[in-house]
N, C-alpha and C positions, 0 to 999 in steps of 0.2 A: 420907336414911334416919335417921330420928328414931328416941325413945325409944317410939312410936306401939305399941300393940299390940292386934291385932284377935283374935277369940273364941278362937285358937288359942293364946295364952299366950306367942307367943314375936316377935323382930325380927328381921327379915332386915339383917345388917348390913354386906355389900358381895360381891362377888364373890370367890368359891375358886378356882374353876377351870371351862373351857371346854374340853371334850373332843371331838376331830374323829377320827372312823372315817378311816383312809387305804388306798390303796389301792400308795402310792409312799410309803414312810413318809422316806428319804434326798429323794428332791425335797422333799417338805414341809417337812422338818428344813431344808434348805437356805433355802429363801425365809426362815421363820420366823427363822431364826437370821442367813444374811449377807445377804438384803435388808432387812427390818424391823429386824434389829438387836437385836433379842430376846435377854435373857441366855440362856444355857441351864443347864438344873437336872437335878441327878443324876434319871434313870430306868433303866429295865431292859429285858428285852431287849421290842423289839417296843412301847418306847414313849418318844417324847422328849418334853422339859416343857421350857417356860421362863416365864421371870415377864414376865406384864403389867406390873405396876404392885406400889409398896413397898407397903405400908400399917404404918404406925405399931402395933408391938407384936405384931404377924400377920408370918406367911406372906406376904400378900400375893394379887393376884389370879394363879393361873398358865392356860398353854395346854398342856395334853397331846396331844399328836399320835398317836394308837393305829393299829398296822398292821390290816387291815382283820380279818383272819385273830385276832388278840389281843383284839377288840374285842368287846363284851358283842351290839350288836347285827348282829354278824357283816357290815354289810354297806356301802353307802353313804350318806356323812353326810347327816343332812336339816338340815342346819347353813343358817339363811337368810341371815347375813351378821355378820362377827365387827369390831365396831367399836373402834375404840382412840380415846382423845382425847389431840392434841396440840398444840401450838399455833399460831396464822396459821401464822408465819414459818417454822416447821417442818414444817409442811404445806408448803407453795410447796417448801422443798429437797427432801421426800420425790419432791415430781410431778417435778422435776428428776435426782434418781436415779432414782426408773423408768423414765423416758424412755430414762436410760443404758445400765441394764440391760435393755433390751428390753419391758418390759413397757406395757401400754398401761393409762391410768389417764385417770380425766376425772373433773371437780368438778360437785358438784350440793349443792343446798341439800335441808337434810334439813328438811321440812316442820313449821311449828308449834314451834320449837324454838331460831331466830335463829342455827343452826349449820350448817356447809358441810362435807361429806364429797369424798374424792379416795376414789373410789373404785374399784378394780383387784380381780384375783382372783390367789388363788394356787394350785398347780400344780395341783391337782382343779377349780379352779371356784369354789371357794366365794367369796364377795364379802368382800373385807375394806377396808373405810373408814377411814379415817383423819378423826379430826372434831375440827374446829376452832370458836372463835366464826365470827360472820361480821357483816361490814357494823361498825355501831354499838358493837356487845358486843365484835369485835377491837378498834379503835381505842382502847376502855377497860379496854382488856387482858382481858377474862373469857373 
């Protein structure tokens, strides 16, 4: 994300935040925060947040988890899959914690891109990836 700016006069300069309709808002909380490991960030009622990623001088990227009922579009997420980037090595531990924790997770290469996703869902369904290099681009750390 550059200084690039098209007719519209402004830069999209990283991600705020990813909002998921729920319909189990405590299961969700739960994976989000003791599987993934996700800090969690003050919310209110009928809504839990935690941060993806820091970002330098920001907020940072966060995940709001909205109870279905609190939710603007009253109903179920059309969320198609919530990707995180981590690295090789900690991808490989993640597919080893979910294995522990019951959950079933498999790696696939994300098309076009030199990166491998583990990819599982959490307690609704929705697909969440975990993406790493892969091949050539791990081995030189990117």
């Amino acid at each position: 994300m550059g200084d690039e700016r098209f007719g519209g006069g402004f830069a999209v300069r990283g991600l705020g935040e990813v909002a998921i309709g729920c319909r189990d808002l405590p299961a969700m909380a739960r994976f989000y925060g003791e599987v993934l490991g996700l800090e969690r960030l003050a919310g209110r009622d009928g809504i839990a947040r935690f941060r993806i990623a820091e970002a330098g001088g920001g907020p940072g990227a966060a995940l709001a988890l909205i109870q279905a009922e609190a939710a603007a579009s009253g109903g179920r997420s059309s969320l198609h899959h919530l990707a995180l980037g981590v690295t090789p090595h900690d991808q490989a531990r993640a597919a080893d914690w979910f294995r522990r924790v019951g959950l079933s997770c498999r790696y696939g290469d994300v098309p076009g891109t030199g990166r491998r996703g583990l990819f599982t869902a959490d307690p609704e369904g929705n697909t969440v990836a975990l993406v790493a290099a892969a091949g050539r681009a791990a081995e030189e750390g990117a």
